[in-house]
C-alpha positions as CSV (number, residue, x, y, z in Angstrom):
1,X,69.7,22.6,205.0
2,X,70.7,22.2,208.8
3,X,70.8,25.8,210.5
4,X,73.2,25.7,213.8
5,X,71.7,27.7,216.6
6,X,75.6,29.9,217.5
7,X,76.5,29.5,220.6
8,X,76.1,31.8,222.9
9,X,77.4,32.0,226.6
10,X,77.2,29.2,229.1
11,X,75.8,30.8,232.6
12,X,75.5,28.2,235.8
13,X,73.3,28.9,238.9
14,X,76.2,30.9,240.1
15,X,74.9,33.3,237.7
16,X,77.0,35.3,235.1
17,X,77.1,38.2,232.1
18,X,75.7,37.5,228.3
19,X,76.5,40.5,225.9
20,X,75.1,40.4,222.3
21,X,78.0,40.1,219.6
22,X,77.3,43.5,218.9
23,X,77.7,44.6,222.2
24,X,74.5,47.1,222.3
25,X,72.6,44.5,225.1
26,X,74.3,43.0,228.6
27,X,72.2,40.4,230.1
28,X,73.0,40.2,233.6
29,X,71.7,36.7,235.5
30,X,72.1,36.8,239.0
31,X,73.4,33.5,241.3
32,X,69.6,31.3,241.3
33,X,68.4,32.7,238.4
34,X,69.3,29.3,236.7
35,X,68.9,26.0,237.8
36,X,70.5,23.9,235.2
37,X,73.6,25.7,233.4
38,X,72.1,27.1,229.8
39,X,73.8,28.2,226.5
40,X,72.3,31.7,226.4
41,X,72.6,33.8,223.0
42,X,71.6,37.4,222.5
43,X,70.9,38.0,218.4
44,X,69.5,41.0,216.4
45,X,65.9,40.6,215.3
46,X,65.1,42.8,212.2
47,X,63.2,45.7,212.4
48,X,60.6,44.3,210.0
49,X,60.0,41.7,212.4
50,X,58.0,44.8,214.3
51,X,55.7,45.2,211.4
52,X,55.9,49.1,211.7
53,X,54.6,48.9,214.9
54,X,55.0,52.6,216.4
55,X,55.6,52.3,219.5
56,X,59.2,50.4,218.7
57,X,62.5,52.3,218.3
58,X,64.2,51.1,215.2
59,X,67.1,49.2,215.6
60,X,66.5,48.1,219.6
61,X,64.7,44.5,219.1
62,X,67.0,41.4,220.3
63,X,66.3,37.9,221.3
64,X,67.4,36.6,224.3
65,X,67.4,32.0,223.9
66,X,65.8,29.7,225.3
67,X,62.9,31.4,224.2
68,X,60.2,31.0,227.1
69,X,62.9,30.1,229.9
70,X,61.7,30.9,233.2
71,X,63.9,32.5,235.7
72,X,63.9,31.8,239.6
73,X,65.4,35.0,239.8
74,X,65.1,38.2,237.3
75,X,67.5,39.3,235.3
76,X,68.8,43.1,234.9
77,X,68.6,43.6,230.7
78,X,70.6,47.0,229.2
79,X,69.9,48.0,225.9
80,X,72.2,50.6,224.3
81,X,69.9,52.9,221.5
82,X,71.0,54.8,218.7
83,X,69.8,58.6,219.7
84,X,69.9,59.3,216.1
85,X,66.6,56.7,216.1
86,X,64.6,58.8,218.6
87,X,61.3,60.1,216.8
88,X,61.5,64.3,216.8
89,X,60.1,65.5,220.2
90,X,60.4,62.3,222.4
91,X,62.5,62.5,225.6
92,X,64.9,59.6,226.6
93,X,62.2,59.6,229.5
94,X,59.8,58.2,227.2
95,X,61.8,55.0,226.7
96,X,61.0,51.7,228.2
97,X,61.8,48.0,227.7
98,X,59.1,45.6,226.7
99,X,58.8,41.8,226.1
100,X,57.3,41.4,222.3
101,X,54.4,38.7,222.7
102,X,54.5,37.2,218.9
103,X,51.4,35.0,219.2
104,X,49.5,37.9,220.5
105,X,51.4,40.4,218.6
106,X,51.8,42.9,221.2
107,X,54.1,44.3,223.9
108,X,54.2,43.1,227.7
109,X,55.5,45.8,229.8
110,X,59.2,44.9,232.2
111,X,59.8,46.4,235.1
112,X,61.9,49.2,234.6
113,X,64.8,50.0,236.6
114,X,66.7,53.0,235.2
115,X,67.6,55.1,232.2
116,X,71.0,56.2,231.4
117,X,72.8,57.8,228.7
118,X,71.6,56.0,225.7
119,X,70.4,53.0,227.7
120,X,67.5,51.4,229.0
121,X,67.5,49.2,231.7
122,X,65.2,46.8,233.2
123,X,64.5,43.7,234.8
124,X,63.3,40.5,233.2
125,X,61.4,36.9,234.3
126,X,62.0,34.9,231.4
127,X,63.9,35.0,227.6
128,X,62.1,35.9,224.8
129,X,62.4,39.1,222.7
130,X,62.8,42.4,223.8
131,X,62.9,46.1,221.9
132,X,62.7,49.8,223.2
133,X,59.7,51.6,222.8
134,X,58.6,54.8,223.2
135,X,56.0,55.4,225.8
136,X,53.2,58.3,224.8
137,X,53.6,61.0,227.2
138,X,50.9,61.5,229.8
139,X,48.5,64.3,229.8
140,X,47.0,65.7,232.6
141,X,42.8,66.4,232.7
142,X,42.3,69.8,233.1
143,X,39.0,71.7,233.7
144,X,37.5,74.9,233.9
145,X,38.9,75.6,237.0
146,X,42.3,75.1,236.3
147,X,46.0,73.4,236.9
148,X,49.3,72.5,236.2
149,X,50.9,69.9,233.8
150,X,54.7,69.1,234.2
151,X,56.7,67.9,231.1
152,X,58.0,64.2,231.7
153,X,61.4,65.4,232.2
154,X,59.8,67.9,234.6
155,X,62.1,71.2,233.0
156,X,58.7,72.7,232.3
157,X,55.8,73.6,234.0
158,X,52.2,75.2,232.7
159,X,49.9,76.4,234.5
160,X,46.5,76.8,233.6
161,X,44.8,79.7,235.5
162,X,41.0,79.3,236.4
163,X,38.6,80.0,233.2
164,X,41.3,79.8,230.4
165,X,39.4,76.3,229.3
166,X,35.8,76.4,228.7
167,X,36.0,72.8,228.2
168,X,37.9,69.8,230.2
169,X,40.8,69.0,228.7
170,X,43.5,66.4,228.4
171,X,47.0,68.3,228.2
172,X,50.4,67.2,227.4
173,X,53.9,69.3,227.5
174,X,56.6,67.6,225.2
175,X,59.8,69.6,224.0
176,X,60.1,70.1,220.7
């Protein structure tokens, strides 16, 4: 059996738009970013495919092909998340793009460039695939002698006076 690759969008080094058929990614090339025109194609990869990795938000992994293209100049990629999908207690703030390395079998981090309503944004070097995942929140080491953690969307604010710890401690604020 012969599987055809579909056939995605066409984008010249004038640059151009790729959307995935289910319109939940937007690939936007900018003029250089290409030096040859490339059939580019945006499909779904399984959750599965994440082997219950924890980090990953269900239903966010895509490829982007030519698998391994270099680009002269980044790309901006959008992915559109189901907010049903979030895990209880994590903040879209939480949410970041990554490349999924499948030799190594772990995440490389993009460069993030914005969050909006149900989408993350950020841009990418080169094809490969991509998934949202959920960044642990960072705590704060406090001491004996006190200090103040912000929650990641920075709507609350504790402050630890002098001698409430007896020990150092690392400590996080989430909403629940």
């Amino acid at each position: 059996t012969v599987t055809v690759e579909p056939s995605g969008t066409v984008v010249t080094s004038l640059g151009g738009v790729v959307t995935s058929a289910d319109g939940a990614v937007t690939l936007d090339v900018p003029a250089g970013a290409l030096t040859v025109p490339t059939d580019i194609t945006i499909t779904r990869v399984e959750d599965a495919a994440f082997g219950g990795d924890a980090q990953y938000l269900a239903g966010s992994g895509y490829e982007i092909k030519p698998a391994g293209l270099a680009l002269q100049i980044a790309a901006q990629l959008r992915l559109r998340y189901d907010a049903a999908n979030l895990p209880t207690g994590v903040l879209q703030e939480q949410l970041r793009i990554r490349e999924r390395d499948r030799v190594q079998n772990q995440w490389r981090d993009c460069d993030q460039l914005a969050l909006q309503s149900q989408h993350v944004v950020a841009s990418i070097n080169r094809f490969g695939v991509f998934g949202i995942v959920v960044q642990p929140p960072v705590g704060k080491y406090i001491g004996v002698l006190g200090g103040t953690v912000l929650s990641a969307d920075g709507n609350a604010e504790l402050v630890i006076p002098e001698g409430a710890l007896d020990v150092a401690t690392d400590v996080v604020v989430t909403k629940v």
